[in-house]
VOVO-742509 format. One record per residue (C-alpha): residue number from 0; residue in three letters; y, x negated, z negated. Coordinates in steps of 0.5 Angstrom, whole numbers, plus 500, padded with zeros to 3 digits. Last residue first. Layout:
residues N
[NUM,ALA,[Y,X,Z]] ...
end
This chain:
residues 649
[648,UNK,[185,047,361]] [647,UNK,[184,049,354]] [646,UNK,[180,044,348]] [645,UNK,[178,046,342]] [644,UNK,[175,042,337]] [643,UNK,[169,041,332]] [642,UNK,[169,041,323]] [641,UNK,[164,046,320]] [640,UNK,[164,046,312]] [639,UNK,[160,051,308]] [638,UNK,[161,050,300]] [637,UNK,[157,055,297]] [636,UNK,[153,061,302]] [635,UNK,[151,068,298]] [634,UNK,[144,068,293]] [633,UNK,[141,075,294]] [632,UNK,[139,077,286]] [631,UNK,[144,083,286]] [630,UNK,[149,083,292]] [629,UNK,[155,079,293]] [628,UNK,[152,074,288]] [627,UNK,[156,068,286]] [626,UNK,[156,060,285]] [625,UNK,[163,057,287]] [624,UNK,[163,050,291]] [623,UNK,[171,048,291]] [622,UNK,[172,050,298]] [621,UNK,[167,057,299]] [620,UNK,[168,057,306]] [619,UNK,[172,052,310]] [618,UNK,[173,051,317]] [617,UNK,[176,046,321]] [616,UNK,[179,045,328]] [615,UNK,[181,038,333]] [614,UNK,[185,040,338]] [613,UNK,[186,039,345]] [612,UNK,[191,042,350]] [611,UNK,[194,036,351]] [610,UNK,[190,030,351]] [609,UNK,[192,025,356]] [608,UNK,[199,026,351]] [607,UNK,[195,021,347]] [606,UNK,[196,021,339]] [605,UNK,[202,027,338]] [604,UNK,[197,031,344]] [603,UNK,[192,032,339]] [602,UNK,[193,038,336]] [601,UNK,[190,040,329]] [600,UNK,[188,046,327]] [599,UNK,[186,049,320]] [598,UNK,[182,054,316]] [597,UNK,[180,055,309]] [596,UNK,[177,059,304]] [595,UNK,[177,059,296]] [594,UNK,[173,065,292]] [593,UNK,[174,068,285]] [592,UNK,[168,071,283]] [591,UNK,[168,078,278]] [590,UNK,[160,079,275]] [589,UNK,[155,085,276]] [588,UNK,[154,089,272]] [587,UNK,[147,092,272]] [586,UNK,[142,098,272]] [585,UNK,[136,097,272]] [584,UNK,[131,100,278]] [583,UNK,[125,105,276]] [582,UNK,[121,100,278]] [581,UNK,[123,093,278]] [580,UNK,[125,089,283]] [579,UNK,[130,093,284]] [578,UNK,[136,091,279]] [577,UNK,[142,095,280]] [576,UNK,[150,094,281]] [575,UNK,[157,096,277]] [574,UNK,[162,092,279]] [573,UNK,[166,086,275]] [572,UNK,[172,084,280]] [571,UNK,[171,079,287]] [570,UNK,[177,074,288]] [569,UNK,[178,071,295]] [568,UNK,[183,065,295]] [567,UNK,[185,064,303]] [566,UNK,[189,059,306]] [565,UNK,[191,058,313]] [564,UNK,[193,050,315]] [563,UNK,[196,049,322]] [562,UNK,[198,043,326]] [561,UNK,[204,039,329]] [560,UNK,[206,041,336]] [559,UNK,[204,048,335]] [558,UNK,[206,049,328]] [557,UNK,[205,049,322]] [556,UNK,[203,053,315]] [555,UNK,[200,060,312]] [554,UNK,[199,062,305]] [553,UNK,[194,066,302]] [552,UNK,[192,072,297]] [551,UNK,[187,076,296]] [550,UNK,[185,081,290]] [549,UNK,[180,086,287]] [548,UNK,[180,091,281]] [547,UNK,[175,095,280]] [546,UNK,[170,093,284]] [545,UNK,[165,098,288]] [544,UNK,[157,095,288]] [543,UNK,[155,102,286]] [542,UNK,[160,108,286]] [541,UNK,[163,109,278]] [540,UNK,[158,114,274]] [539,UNK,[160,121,271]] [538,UNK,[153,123,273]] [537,UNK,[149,118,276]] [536,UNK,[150,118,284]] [535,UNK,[145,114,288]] [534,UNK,[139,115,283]] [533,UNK,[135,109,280]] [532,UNK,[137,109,274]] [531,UNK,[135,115,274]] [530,UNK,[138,122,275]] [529,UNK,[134,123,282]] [528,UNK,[137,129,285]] [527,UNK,[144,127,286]] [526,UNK,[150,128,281]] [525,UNK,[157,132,281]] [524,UNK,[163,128,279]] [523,UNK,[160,121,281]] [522,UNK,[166,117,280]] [521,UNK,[170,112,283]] [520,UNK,[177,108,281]] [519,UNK,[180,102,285]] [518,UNK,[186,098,283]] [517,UNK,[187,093,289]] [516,UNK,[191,087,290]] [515,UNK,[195,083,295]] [514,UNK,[198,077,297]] [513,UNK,[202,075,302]] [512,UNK,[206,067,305]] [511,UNK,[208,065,310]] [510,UNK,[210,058,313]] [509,UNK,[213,055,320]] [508,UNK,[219,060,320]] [507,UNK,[222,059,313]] [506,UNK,[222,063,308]] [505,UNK,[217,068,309]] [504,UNK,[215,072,304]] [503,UNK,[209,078,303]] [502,UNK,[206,082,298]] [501,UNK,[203,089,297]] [500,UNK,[200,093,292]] [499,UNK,[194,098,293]] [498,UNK,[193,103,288]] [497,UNK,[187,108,287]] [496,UNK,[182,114,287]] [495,UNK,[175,115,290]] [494,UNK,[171,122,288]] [493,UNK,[165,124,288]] [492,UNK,[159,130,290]] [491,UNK,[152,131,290]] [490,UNK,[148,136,292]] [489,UNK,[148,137,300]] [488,UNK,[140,137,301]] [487,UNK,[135,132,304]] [486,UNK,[128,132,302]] [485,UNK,[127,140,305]] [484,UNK,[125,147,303]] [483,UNK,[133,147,299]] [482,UNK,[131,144,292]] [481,UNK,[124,146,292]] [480,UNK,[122,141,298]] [479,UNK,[120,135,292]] [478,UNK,[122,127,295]] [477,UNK,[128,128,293]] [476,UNK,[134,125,298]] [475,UNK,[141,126,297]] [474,UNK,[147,128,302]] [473,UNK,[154,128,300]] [472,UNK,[157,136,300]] [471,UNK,[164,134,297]] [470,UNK,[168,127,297]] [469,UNK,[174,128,294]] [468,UNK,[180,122,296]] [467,UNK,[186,119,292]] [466,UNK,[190,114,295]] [465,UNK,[197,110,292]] [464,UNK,[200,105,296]] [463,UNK,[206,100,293]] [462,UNK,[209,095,298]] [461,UNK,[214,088,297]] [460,UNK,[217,085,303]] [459,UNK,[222,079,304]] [458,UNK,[223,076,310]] [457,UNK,[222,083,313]] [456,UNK,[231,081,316]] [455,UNK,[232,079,308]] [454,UNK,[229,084,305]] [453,UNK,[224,089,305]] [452,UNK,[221,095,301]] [451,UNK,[215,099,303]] [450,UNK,[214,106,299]] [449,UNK,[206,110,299]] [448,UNK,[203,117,298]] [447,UNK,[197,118,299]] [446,UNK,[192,124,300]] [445,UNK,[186,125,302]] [444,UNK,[180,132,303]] [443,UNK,[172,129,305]] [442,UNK,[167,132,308]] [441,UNK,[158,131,308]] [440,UNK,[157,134,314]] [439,UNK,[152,142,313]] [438,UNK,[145,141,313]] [437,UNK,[141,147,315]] [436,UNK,[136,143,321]] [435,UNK,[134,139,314]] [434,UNK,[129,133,315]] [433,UNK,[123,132,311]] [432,UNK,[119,126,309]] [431,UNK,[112,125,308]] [430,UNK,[111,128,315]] [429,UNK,[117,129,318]] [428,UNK,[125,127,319]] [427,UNK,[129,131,323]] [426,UNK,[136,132,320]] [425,UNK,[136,127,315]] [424,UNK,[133,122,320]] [423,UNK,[137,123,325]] [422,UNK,[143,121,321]] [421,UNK,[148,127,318]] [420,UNK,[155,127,321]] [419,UNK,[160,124,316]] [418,UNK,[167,129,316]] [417,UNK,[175,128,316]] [416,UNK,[180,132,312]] [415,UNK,[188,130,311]] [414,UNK,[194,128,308]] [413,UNK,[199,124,308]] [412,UNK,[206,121,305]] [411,UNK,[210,115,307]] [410,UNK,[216,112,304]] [409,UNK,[221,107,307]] [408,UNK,[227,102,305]] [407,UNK,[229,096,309]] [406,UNK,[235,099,310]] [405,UNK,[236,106,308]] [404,UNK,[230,112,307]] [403,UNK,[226,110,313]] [402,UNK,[222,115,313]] [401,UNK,[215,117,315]] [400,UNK,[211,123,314]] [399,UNK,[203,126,316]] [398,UNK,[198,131,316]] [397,UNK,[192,131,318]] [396,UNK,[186,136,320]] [395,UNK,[179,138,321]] [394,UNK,[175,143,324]] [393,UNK,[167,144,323]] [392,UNK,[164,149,328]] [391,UNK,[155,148,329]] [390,UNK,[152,143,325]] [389,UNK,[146,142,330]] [388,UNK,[149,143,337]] [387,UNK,[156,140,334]] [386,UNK,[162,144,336]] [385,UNK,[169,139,333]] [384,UNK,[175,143,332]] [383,UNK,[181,138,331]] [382,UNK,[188,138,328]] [381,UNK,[194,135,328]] [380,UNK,[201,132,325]] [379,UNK,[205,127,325]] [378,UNK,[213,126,322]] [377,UNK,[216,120,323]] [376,UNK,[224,120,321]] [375,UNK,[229,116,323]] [374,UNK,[235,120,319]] [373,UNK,[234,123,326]] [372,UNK,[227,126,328]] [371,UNK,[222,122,332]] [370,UNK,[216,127,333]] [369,UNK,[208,126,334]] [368,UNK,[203,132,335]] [367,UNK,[197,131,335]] [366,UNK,[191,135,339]] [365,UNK,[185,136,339]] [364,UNK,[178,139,343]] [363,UNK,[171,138,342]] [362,UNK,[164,137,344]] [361,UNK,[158,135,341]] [360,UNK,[151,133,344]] [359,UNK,[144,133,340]] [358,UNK,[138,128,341]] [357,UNK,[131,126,337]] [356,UNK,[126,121,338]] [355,UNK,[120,119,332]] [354,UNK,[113,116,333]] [353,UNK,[109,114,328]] [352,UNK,[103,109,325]] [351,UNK,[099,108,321]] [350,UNK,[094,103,319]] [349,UNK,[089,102,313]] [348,UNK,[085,096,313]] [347,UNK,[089,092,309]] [346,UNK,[096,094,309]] [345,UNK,[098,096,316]] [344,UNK,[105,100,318]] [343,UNK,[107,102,325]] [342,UNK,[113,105,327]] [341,UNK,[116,108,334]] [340,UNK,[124,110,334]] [339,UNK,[127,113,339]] [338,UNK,[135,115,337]] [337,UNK,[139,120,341]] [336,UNK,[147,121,341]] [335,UNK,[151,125,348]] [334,UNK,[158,125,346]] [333,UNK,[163,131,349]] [332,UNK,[171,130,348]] [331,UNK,[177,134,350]] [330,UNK,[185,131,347]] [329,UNK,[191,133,347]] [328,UNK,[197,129,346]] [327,UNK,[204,131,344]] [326,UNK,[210,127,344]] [325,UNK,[216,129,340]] [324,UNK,[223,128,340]] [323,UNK,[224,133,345]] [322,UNK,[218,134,350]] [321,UNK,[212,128,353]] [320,UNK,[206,130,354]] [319,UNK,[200,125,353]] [318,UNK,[194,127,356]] [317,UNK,[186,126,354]] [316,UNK,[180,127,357]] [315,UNK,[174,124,353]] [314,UNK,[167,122,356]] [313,UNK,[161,120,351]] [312,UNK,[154,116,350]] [311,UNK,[152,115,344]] [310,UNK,[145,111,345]] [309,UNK,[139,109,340]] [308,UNK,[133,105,341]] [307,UNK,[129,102,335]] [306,UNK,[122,098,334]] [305,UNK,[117,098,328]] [304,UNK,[112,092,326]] [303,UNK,[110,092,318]] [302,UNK,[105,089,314]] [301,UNK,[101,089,308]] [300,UNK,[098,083,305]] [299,UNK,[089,083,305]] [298,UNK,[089,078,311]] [297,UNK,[095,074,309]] [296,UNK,[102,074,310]] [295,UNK,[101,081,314]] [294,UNK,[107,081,320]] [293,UNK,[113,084,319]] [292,UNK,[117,085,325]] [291,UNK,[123,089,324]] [290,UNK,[127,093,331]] [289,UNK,[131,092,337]] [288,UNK,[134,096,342]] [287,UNK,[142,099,342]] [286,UNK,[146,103,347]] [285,UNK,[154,104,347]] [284,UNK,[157,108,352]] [283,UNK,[164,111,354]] [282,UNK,[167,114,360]] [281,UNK,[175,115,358]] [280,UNK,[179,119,362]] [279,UNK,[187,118,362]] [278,UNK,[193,123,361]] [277,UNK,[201,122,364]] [276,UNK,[206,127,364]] [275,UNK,[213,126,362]] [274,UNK,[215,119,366]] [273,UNK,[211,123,372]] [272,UNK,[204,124,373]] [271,UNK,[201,117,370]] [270,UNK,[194,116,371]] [269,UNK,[189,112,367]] [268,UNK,[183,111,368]] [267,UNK,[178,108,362]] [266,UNK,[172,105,363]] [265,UNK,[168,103,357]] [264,UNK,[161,099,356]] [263,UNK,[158,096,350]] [262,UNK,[150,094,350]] [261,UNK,[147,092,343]] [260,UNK,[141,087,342]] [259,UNK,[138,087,336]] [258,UNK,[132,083,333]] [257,UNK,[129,083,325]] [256,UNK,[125,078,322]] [255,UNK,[119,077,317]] [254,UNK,[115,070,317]] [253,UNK,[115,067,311]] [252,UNK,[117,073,307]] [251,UNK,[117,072,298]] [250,UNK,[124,071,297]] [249,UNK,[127,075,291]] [248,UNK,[132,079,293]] [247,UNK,[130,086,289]] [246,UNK,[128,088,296]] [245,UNK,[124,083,300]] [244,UNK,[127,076,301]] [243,UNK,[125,071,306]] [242,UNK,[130,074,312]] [241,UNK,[130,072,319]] [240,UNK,[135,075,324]] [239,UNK,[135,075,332]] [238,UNK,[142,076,336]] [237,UNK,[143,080,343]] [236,UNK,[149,082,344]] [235,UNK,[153,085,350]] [234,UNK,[160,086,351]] [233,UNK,[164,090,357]] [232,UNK,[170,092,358]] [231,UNK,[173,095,364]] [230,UNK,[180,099,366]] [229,UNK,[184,102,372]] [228,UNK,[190,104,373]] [227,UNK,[194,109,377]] [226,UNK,[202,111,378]] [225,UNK,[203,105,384]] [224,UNK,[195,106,386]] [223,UNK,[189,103,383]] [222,UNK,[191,098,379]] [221,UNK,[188,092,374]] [220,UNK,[185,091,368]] [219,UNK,[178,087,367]] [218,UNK,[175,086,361]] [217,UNK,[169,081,360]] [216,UNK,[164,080,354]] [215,UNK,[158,076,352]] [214,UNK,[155,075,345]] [213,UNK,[149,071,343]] [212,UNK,[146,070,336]] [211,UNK,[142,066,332]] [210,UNK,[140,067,324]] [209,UNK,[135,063,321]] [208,UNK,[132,064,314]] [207,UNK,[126,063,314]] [206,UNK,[125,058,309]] [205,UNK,[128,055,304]] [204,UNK,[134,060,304]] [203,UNK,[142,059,304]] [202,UNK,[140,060,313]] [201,UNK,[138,055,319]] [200,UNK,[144,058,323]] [199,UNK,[147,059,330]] [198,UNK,[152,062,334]] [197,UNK,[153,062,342]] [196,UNK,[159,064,345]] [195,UNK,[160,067,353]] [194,UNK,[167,069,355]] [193,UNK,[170,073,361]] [192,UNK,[178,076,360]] [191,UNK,[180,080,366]] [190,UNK,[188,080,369]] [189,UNK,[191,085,374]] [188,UNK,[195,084,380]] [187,UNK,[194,079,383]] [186,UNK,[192,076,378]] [185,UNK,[193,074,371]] [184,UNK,[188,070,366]] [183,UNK,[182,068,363]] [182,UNK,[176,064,361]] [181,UNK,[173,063,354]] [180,UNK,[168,058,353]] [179,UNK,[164,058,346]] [178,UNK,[160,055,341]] [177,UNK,[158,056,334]] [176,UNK,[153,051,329]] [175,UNK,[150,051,323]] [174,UNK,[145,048,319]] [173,UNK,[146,050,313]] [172,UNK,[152,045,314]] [171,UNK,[157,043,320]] [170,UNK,[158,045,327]] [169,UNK,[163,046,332]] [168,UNK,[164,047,340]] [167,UNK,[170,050,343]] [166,UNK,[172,051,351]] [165,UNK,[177,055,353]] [164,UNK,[178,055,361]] [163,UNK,[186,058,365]] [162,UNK,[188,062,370]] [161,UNK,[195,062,371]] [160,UNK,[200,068,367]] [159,UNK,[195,073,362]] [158,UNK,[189,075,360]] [157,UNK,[187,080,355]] [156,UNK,[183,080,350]] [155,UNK,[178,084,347]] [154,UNK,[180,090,343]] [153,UNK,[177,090,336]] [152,UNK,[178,098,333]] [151,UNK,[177,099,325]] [150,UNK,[177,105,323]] [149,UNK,[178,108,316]] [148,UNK,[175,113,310]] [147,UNK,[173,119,314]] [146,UNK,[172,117,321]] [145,UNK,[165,118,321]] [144,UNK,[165,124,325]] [143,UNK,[171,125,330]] [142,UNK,[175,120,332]] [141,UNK,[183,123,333]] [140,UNK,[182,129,327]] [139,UNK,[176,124,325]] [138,UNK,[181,119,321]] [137,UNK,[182,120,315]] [136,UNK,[185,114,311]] [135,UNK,[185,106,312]] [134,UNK,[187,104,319]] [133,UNK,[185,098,322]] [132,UNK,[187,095,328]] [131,UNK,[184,088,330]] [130,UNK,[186,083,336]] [129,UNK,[185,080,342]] [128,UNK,[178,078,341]] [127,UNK,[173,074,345]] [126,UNK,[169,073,339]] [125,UNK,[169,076,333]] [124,UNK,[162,078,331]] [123,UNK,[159,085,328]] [122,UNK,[152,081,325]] [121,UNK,[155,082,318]] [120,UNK,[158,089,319]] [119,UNK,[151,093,319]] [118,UNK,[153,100,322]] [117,UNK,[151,107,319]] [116,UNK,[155,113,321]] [115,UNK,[151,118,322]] [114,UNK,[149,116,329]] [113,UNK,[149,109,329]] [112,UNK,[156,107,329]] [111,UNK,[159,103,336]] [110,UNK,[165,108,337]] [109,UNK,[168,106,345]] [108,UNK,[176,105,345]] [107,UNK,[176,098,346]] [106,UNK,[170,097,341]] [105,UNK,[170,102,336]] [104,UNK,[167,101,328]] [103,UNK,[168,108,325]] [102,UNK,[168,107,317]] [101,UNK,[165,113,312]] [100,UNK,[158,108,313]] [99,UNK,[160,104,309]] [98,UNK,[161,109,303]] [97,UNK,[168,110,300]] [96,UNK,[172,106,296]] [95,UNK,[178,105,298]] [94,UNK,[174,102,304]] [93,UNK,[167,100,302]] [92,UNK,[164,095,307]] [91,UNK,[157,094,308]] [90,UNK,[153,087,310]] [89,UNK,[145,086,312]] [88,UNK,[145,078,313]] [87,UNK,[148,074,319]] [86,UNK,[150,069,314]] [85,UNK,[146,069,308]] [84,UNK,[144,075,304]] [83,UNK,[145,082,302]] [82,UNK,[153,081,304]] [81,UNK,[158,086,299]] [80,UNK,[164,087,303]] [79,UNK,[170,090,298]] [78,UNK,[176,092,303]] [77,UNK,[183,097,299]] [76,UNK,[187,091,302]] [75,UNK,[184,086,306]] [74,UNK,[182,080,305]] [73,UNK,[175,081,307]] [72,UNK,[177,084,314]] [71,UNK,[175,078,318]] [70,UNK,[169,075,315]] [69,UNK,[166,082,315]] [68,UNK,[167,082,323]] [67,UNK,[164,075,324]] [66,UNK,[166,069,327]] [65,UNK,[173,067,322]] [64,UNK,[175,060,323]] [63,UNK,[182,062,319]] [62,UNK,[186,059,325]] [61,UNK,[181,063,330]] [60,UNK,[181,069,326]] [59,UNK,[190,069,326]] [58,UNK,[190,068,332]] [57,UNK,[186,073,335]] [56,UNK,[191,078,330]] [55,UNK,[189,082,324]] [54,UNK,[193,089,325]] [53,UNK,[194,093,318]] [52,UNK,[196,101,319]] [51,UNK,[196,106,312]] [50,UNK,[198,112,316]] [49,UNK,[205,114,317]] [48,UNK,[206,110,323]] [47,UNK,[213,108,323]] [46,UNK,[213,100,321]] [45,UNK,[207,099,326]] [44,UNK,[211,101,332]] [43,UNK,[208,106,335]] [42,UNK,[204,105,341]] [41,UNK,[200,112,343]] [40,UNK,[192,114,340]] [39,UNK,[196,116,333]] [38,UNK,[192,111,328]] [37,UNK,[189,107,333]] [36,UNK,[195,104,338]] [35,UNK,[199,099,334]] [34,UNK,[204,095,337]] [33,UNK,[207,088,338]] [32,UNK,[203,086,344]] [31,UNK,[199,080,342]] [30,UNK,[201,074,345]] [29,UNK,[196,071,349]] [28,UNK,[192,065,346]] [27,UNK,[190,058,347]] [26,UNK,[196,055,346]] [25,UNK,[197,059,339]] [24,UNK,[202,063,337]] [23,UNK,[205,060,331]] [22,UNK,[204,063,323]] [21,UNK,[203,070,321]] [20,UNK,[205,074,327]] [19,UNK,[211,079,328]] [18,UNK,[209,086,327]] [17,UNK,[215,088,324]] [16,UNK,[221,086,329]] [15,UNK,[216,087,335]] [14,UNK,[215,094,333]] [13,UNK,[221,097,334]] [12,UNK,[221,094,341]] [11,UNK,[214,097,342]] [10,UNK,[215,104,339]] [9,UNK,[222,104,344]] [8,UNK,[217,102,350]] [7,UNK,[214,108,349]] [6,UNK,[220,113,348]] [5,UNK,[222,111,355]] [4,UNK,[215,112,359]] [3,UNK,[215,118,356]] [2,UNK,[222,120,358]] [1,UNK,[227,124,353]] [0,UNK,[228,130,354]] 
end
């Protein structure tokens, strides 16, 4: 039997031959361990896991000056963002073609989605981050609800060796500015990561238009006892976001805005019993608060004022059994979610105002089985039984296979389930709008199958992914009860199907160079309610705002002592979108768009050796000034330069 502490440094030993950085560590970050955690919830090599796995490393973001979330997933396979705005503004994030909200967001392990699956990534930052693990397929066997088309994890940094202060300042058009301080490293025994950023902006807009956002975190790792260790992160947000425009994306506000602050914590123990045996508590919280202020322009203009509390809070038990070749995890689970939510609306000397709160709990339990087998062959397996207190029983399973055929050869196949929750609205709304207390969870089955070729030691890999995923049970709104003696009901049904390519060479150490593109193809195969033009799912029609075709592709160069420079080309296909500033909305095509961006470093210890630890830093969105929509009739940034420095002491 083989030791579990032992098959777990085998998974992180064969990843670090296959999961090596695209250009060189940076001097202000640690190395980012060469495992991946979030597709099996134990390290695995990244070569070996069946699912689809990308890892964005702490590195590569600060290289590329990427600060948000969404800036940096866009040039991922199968991701297409569309941003309603200015920086800061509303952003969704379809992955293979799923809705936004089929994506579960975690920080260090604790899910952030409003209940129901909601999250808005252009206000997500990347501050104080070690790295990003996403991984594309279903997912709600290991996460629950809204894992179904992806996760994405952030992990905050960790700190290592002598205590050590980064400071990093920046600024450049549209006003905008990004500041932060960073101090970490070991102790005696442990380590702990604090840091403090601040990001501002005055917008694309003439007028109000600003976005500011500050962001605290802290993770602190030490033991308790020789087998027993103790974990603590922390992130806090708080950010203010102004916006002109109304909803066709025609400016016309002088004064509305939208708060939010976002409180994240977990604390996780974990304990090893013996080489065999160990298993790790999880206490979890995240709480948001905030709302839309939208005050009456003039005496006669309507108006609006609401504010918003939501908290997830949740505990999970899981333990890892090693047996023969195989890894066991077995998991139990229980969330607590509730949403208060207070409105008022004014038009004139009409005025109205409501009061919503609602609550459930969930419970459940899983386990995964995860087996080496010779011929080196993974297999996975796995399956869920989740007890909602308003949807009842729902399970789900996944199913999984890798082989490393011969060489640098190796297939993959999957196939799983996974679920969306419905939101707090869609369950308990009243008044002109009515919940459904009988909705079932809108669920998915996928497959994929996929084949990755290297050569020359992984300086040469070329892959092929093939995905296609059934939505059944979507949920539609209809303003008339007949259909189900609500406003909600599970009618309509979709289907998301296509191929992921893939490409990378590194010819030398200082320079790599990767590709990839995507052919994507959705389609309503049974309607919603409304068969308009202003219909969610229209009969036999693509998915809103999900392109056909999209591609990225860049190149990494340098090095520590003589600088870096990352490029990134960005292209955007044709995509079904709608006009809303008429009623009922027109449907439109949006045009394809190709985007250039650029990141660079340059350290300035060659001119002085006094400034050792210092590097003068640039970034570079939209480079050669490309005029696009990401969003029908929202205007998106053009040529944004910031240039600063960073220095480490």
């Amino acid at each position: 039997m083989m030791p579990l502490s032992r098959s777990l440094a085998g998974a992180a030993a064969g990843a670090a031959l296959c999961a090596a950085p695209l250009g060189a560590q940076q001097p202000d970050t640690v190395r980012i361990p060469a495992v991946v955690v979030t597709a099996t919830r134990v390290p695995v090599a990244a070569a070996a896991v069946p699912a689809t796995v990308e890892v964005i490393t702490g590195d590569e973001l600060r290289l590329r000056g990427a600060t948000s979330l969404a800036a940096a997933l866009q040039t991922l396979p199968g991701m297409t963002l569309a941003q309603a705005g200015s920086f800061g503004a509303a952003t969704s994030l379809f992955l293979r073609g799923g809705d936004t909200k089929y994506v579960k967001v975690l920080v260090d392990g604790v899910p952030i989605n409003d209940p129901g699956g909601a999250i808005d990534f252009g206000r997500l930052t990347t501050d104080n981050v070690d790295r990003i693990e996403v991984v594309r397929g279903p997912a709600s066997v290991l996460y629950g609800a809204d894992a179904v088309s992806g996760v994405v994890q952030i992990f905050t940094r960790r700190g290592q060796g002598a205590p050590r202060t980064i400071v990093s300042a920046r600024g450049g058009t549209y006003g905008s500015s990004d500041e932060d301080v960073t101090m970490l490293g070991g102790l005696r025994a442990g380590d702990y990561s604090l840091a403090l950023a601040r990001h501002d902006t005055r917008g694309i807009y003439a007028f109000n238009d600003g976005y500011h956002n500050t962001v605290a975190s802290a993770g602190f790792r030490f033991p308790v006892d020789s087998s027993t260790r103790l974990r603590v992160s922390l992130r806090y947000g708080d950010d203010v976001l102004h916006y002109p425009t109304d909803g066709g994306g025609t400016p016309v506000d002088t004064n509305a805005h939208n708060t939010e602050d976002r409180t994240v914590l977990a604390v996780d123990l974990t304990h090893r019993f013996t080489a065999r045996l160990d298993a790790q508590l999880s206490v979890t919280s995240d709480a948001t608060s905030g709302g839309t202020d939208d005050a009456p322009d003039s005496p006669t203009a309507g108006g609006d004022e609401s504010v918003d509390r939501t908290r997830r809070r949740g505990a999970e038990l899981r333990t890892n059994v090693a047996l023969p070749r195989t890894t066991l995890t077995i998991g139990a689970q229980a969330e607590q979610e509730d949403e208060h939510a207070e409105s008022q609306v004014v038009f004139g000397d009409f005025q109205s105002t409501s009061i919503f709160h609602a609550s459930r709990r969930n419970s459940a339990l899983y386990a995964q089985a995860l087996s080496t087998l010779p011929a080196s062959i993974v297999l996975t397996a796995g399956g869920r039984r989740d007890d909602n207190e308003r949807f009842g029983v729902f399970g789900t399973y996944r199913m999984g296979a890798s082989w490393q055929v011969h060489g640098g050869t190796q297939l993959r196949a999957l196939v799983g389930t996974a679920f969306r929750e419905p939101t707090f609205s869609e369950n308990y709304a009243t008044g002109f709008v009515t919940g459904n207390h009988d909705l079932r969870p809108e669920r998915s089955t996928m497959w994929e199958a996929g084949l990755r070729q290297s050569w020359w030691n992984d300086r040469v890999a070329v892959g092929v992914t093939h995905f296609d995923q059934r939505y059944r049970d979507l949920i539609d709104y209809t303003g008339s009860t007949d259909a189900c003696g609500a406003s909600y009901c599970n009618v309509a049904r979709a289907r998301s199907r296509g191929r992921e390519l893939t490409g990378r060479v590194a010819p030398v150490a200082s320079l790599v160079v990767d590709a990839n593109l995507t052919h994507l193809e959705t389609r309503v195969l049974a309607p919603g309610f409304d068969t308009t033009s202003n219909g969610l799912y229209l009969p036999n029609q693509q998915l809103v705002r999900r392109p056909t075709t999209s591609w990225n592709a860049g190149a990494a160069w340098g090095s520590d002592a003589r600088g870096r420079l990352d490029v990134r080309v960005i292209h955007v296909g044709d995509r079904p979108d709608r006009d809303f500033r008429a009623f009922p909305a027109v449907a439109v095509v949006q045009p394809a768009y190709t985007r250039t961006d650029l990141g660079g470093a340059l350290p300035l210890a060659a001119l002085a050796r006094q400034l050792a630890g210092a590097e003068l830093t640039l970034h570079v969105e939209n480079l050669f000034d490309v005029r696009y929509e990401s969003v029908f009739n929202f205007l998106s940034p053009r040529r944004t330069v910031l240039a600063g420095a960073r220095v480490s002491f």
